[in-house]
C-alpha positions in Angstrom: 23.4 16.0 96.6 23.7 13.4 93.9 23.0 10.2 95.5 21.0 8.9 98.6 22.3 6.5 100.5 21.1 4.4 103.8 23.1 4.0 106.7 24.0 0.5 106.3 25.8 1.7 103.0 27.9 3.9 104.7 28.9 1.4 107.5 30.2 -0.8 104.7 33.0 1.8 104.0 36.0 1.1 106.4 37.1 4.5 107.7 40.9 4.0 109.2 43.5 6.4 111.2 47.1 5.6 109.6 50.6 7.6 109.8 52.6 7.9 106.5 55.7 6.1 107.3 57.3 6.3 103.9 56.9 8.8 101.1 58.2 9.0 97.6 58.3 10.7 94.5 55.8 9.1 92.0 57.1 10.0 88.1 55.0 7.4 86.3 51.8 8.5 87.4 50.0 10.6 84.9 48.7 13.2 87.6 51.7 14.3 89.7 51.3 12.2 92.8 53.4 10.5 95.8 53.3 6.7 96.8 52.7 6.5 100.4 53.2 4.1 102.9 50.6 4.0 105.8 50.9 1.7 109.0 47.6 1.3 110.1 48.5 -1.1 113.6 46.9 -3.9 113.7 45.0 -3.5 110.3 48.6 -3.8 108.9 51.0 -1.9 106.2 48.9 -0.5 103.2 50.5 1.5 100.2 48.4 4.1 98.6 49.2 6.7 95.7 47.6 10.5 96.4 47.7 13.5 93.8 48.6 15.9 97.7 52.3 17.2 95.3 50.9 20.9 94.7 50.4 20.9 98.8 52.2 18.9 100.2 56.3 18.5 100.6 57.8 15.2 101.7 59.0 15.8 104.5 56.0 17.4 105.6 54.0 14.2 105.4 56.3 12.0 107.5 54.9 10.5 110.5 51.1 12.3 109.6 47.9 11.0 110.3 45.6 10.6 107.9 42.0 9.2 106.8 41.6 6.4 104.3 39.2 3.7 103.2 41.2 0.5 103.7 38.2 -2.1 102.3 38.2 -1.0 98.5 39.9 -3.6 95.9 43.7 -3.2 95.6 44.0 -1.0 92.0 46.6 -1.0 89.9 48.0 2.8 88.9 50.7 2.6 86.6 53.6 -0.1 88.4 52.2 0.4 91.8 49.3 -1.1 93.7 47.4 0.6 95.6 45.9 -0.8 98.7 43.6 1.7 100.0 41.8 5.2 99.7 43.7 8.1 101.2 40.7 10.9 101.8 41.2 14.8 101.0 39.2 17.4 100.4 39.9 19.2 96.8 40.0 22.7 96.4 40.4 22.9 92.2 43.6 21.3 91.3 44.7 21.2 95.0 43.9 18.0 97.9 43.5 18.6 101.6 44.4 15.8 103.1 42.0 14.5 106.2 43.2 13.8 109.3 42.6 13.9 113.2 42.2 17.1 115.5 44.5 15.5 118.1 47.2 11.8 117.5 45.1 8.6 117.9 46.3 5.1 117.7 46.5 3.7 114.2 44.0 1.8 112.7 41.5 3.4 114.8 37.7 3.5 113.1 36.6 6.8 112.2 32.9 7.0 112.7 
């Protein structure tokens, strides 16, 4: 374990539920990646780019759950801005994306 950290540090991170809604190819990225868009209810729409391509087809991530961080600073990745921090697990080259057991209401805190 590299870092220590106290509990109040980790309740500053915003853990959200969200279903992809939209998916696309992204070219201009440098790692191969997809631009996704997340409706997270009441938290809103939030785009996010995530290197899942070697996983993951399109049409497989329509309408999934997932786990982001939806309180880091937008960040600019090539043309697109992304809005928050879709969470995987990486195995070498390859992302597992997080998500819930069973469907739960978007924008639902994950504690």
């Amino acid at each position: 374990m590299n870092n220590t950290i106290t509990f109040d540090d980790f309740t500053k991170v915003d853990l959200r539920i969200g279903t992809i809604i939209e998916i696309t190819d992204f070219p201009e990225a440098k790692i191969p990646a997809y631009q996704l868009i997340i409706d997270f209810g009441d938290l809103g729409i939030r785009k996010s780019s995530a290197q899942i391509t070697t996983l993951y087809k399109k049409q497989h991530l329509l309408d999934k759950q997932i786990v982001a961080v939806v309180n880091f600073p937008k960040k600019q990745i090539a043309k697109f801005m992304s809005e928050c921090l879709v969470l995987g697990a990486v195995d070498g080259k390859d992302v597992i994306l997080l998500n819930p057991e069973h469907k739960v209401k978007n924008g639902s805190v994950v504690a």
